[in-house]
Structures are given as structure tokens and as C-alpha cells.
C-alpha positions as a Markdown table, in Angstrom:
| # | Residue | x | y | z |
|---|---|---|---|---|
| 1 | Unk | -15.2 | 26.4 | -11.7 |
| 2 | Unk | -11.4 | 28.0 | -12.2 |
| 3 | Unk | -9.7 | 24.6 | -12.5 |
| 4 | Unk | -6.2 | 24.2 | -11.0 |
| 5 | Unk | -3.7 | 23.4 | -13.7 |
| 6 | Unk | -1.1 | 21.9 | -11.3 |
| 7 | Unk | -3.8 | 18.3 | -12.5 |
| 8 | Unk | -3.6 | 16.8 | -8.9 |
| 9 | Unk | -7.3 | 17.4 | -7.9 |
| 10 | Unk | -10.4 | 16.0 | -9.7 |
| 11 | Unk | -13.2 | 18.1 | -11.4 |
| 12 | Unk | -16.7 | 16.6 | -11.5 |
| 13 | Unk | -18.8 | 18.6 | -13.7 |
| 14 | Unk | -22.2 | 18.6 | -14.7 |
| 15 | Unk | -22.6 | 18.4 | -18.6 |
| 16 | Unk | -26.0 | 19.3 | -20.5 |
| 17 | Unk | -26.9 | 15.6 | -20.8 |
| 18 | Unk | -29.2 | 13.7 | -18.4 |
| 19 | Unk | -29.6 | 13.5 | -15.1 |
| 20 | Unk | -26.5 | 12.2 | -13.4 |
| 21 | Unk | -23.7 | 12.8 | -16.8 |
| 22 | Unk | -20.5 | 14.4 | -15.8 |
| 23 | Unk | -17.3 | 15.8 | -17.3 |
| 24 | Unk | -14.3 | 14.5 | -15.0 |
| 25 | Unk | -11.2 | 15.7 | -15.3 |
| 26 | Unk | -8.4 | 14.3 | -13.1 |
| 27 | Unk | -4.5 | 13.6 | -13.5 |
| 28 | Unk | -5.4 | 15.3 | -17.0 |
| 29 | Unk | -7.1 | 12.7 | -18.2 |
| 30 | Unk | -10.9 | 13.6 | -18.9 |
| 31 | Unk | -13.7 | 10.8 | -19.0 |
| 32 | Unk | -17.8 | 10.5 | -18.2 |
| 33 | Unk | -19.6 | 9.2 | -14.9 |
| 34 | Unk | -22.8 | 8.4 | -14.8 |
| 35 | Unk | -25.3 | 6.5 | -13.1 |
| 36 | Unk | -27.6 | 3.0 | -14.8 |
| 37 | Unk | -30.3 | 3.8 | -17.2 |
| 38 | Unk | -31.7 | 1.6 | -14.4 |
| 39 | Unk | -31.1 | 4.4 | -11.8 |
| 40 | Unk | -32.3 | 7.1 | -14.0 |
| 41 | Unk | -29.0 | 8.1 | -16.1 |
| 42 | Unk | -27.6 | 7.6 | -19.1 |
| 43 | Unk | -25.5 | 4.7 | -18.6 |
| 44 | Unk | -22.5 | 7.3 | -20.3 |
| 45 | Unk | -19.7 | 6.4 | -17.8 |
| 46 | Unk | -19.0 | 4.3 | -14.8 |
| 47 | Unk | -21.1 | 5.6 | -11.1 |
| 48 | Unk | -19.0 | 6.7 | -8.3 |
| 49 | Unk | -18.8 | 3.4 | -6.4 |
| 50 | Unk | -17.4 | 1.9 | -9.8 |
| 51 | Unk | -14.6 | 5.1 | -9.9 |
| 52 | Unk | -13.9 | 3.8 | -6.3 |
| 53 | Unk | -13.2 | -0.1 | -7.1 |
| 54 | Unk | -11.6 | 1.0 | -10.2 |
| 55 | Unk | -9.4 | 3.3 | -7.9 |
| 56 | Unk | -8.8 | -0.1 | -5.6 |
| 57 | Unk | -8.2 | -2.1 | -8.7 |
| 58 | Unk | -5.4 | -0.5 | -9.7 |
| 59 | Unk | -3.9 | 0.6 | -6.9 |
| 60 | Unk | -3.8 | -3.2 | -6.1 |
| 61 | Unk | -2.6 | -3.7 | -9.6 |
| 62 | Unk | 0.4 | -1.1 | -8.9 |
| 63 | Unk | 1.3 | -2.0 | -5.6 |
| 64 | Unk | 1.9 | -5.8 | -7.0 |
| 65 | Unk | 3.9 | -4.9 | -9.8 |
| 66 | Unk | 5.8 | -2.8 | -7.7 |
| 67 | Unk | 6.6 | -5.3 | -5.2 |
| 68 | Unk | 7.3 | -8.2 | -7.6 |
| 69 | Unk | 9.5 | -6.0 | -9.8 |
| 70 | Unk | 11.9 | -5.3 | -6.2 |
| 71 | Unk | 11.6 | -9.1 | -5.4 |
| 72 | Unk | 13.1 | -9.8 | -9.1 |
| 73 | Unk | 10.2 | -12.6 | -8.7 |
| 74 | Unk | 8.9 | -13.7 | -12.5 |
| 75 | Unk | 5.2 | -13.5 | -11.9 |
| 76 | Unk | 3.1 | -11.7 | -14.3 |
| 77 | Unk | -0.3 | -9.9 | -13.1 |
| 78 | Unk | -3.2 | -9.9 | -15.7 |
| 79 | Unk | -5.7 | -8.3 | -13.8 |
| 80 | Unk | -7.7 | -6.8 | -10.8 |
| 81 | Unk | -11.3 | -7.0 | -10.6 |
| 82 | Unk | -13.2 | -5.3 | -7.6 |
| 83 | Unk | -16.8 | -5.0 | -6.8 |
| 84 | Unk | -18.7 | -2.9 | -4.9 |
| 85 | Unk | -22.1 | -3.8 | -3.0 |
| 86 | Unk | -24.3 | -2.5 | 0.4 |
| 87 | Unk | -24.7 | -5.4 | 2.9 |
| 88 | Unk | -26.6 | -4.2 | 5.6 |
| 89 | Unk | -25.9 | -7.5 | 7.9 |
| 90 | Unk | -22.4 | -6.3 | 7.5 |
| 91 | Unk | -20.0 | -3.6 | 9.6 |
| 92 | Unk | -19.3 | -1.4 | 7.6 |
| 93 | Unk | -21.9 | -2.2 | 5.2 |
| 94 | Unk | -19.8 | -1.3 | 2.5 |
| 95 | Unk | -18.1 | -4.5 | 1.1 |
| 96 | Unk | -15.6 | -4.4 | -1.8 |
| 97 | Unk | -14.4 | -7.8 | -3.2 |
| 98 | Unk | -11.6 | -8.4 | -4.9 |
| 99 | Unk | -10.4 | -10.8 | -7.5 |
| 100 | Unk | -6.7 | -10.7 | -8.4 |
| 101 | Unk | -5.3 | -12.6 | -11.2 |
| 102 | Unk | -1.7 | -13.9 | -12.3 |
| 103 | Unk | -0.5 | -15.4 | -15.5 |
| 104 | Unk | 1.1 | -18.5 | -15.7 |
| 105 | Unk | 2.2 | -21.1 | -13.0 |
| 106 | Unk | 2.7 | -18.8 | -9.3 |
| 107 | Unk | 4.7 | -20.7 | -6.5 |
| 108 | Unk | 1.9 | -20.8 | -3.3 |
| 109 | Unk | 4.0 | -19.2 | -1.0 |
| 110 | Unk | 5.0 | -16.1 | -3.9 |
| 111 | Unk | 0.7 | -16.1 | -4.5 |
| 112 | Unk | 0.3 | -16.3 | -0.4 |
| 113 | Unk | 2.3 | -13.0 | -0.1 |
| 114 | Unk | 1.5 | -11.2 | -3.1 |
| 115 | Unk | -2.5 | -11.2 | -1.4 |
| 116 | Unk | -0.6 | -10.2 | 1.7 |
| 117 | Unk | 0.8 | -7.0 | -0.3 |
| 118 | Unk | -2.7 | -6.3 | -1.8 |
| 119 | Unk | -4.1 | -5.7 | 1.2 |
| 120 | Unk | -1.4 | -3.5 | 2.0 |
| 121 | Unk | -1.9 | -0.7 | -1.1 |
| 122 | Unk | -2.6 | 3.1 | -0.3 |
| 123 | Unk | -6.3 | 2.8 | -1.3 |
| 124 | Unk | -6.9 | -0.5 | 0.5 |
| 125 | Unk | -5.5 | 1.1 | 3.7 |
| 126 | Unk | -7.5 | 4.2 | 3.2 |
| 127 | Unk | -10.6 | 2.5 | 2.3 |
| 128 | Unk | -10.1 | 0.3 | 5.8 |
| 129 | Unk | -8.9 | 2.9 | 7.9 |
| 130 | Unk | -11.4 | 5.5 | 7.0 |
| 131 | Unk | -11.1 | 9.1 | 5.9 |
| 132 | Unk | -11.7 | 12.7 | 6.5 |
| 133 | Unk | -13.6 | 14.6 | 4.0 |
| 134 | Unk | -13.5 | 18.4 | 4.6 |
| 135 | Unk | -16.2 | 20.4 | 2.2 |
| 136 | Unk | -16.0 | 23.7 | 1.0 |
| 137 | Unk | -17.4 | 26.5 | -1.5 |
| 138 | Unk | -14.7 | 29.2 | -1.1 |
| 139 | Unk | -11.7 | 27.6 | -2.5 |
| 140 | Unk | -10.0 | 24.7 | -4.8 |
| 141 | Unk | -9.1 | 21.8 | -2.4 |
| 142 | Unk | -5.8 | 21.1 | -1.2 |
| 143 | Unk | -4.7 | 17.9 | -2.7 |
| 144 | Unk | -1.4 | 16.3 | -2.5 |
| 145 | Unk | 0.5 | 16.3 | -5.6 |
| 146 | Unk | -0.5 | 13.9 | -8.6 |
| 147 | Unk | 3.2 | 11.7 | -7.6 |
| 148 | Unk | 1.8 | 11.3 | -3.9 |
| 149 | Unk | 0.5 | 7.4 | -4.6 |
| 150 | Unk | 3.8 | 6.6 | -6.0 |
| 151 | Unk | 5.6 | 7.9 | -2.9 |
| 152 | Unk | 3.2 | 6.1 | -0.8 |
| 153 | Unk | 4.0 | 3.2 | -2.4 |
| 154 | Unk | 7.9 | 3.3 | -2.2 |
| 155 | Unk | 7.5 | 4.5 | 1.4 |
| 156 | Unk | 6.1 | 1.2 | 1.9 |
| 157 | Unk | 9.1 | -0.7 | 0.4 |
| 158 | Unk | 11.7 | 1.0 | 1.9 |
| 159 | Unk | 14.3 | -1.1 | 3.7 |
| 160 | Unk | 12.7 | -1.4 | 7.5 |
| 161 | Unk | 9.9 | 0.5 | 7.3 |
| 162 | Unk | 8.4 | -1.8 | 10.1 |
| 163 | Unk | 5.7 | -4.5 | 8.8 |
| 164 | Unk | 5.4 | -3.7 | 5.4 |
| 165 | Unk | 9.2 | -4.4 | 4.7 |
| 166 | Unk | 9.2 | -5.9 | 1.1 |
| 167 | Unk | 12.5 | -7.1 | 1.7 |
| 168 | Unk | 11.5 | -10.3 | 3.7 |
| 169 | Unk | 12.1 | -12.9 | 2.0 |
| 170 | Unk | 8.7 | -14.7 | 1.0 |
């Protein structure tokens, strides 16, 4: 495949190892997927629905530290975990979880609208509102530039941008 240099799409490709094992290539970093041994791969690299909840994880991660660095707030996030699992009994049966974590002593009403904020990232919204996904075998696919999730993210800060105003006082 003739990959695009400009580095905002992402390249899945098949390497001469097992099953499922795949070169990816995206934002210029390159890294494995793979599925389980358990599901007949290698175990190399994380499956898709793990790239996914990373993808939440720290999205989640970067909207916080975003927002708490423009509140001037001194709260410190150690981590995002998110899992992925199928529960049919469920609509949509696709159910992320996610665990966010903070350092140190957090006042309830700052921890109250930081898990307001998560729920307001890019991927969050995207994963909640659904998506298009337009295949092709003719050409590289459009993507928005690498800096695109950034943007998103200051478009949500901005001074009156309707409910996600991060200028409210918490």
C-alpha cells in the first residue's frame, strides 16, 4: 500500500507472522495488533477493541488535563483505564467502562465535574453518537489532519461554546 506521508491516517498491515499479527503505523508511531493466543493469534499486540479503549483512555486522559490545566485547579490524573465487553441484554451491546484515577486528596465537587468533562471528550462523544465508515479500494482515505483532536478539544473550551463551556465555575 503507497502510504501517505502527511502521518494522519492509520496503516494496518498484515506481517508474515500468524494469523491475526499486524504492522500499524499511525501518527508515525509503528506498533503490533494482534488477537489472544486464546483466539487463535499470537498474543503480539493489543486486538482492535483494546486500540479502541486505549483510544478512549486517553482521550479521557487529555481532555482532563486540558481542562484542569485552564481551571488552574491542582489536581493531578494518574490514570485511565477502559474496558471493553459484548452484553447482549444491553442497547448497544457494546459497553465500555471506565475507571478514572486522580492523585492525592480531590475536592467532591472538582472530582463531580472532572467525570462530567470525561464524558464530554472527542472519542467518548463519537463512540456515543455513532459514526460513518465509508470503505474503499481505489484511494488512501481522507482523514482530518493528525492536530484535529487537539482542535476538538479547544473547540470545546472555548469561552461560550454552549454546554461544554469550561469556564463555569465548578
Amino acid at each position: 500500500m503507497k502510504i501517505d506521508q502527511r502521518l494522519d491516517e492509520a496503516i494496518a498491515e498484515k506481517t508474515a507472522e500468524g494469523r491475526f499479527k499486524l504492522a500499524v503505523t499511525a501518527g508515525g508511531a509503528q506498533f503490533m495488533a494482534d488477537e489472544p493466543v486464546a483466539a487463535g493469534g499470537l498474543g503480539s499486540g493489543p486486538s482492535p477493541y483494546q486500540l479502541l479503549a486505549s483510544a478512549l483512555a486517553a482521550c479521557t486522559t487529555m481532555t482532563l488535563l486540558l481542562y484542569i490545566e485552564r481551571k488552574g485547579w491542582d489536581v493531578k490524573v494518574r490514570c485511565t483505564a477502559v474496558g471493553h465487553r459484548r452484553d447482549e441484554a444491553c442497547d448497544p451491546p457494546d459497553v465500555f467502562t471506565r475507571r478514572i484515577e486522580f492523585e492525592g486528596e480531590v475536592e467532591s465537587t472538582q472530582r463531580s465535574r472532572l467525570l462530567e468533562i470525561a464524558d464530554r471528550c472527542p472519542v467518548h462523544r463519537t463512540l456515543t453518537r455513532g459514526a460513518s465508515v465509508v470503505t474503499t479500494d481505489a484511494d488512501m482515505p481522507t482523514a482530518a489532519p493528525a492536530t484535529s483532536h487537539m482542535a476538538d478539544m479547544e473547540a470545546l473550551i472555548a469561552v461560550g461554546r454552549g454546554s461544554f463551556d469550561f469556564t463555569e465555575t465548578a
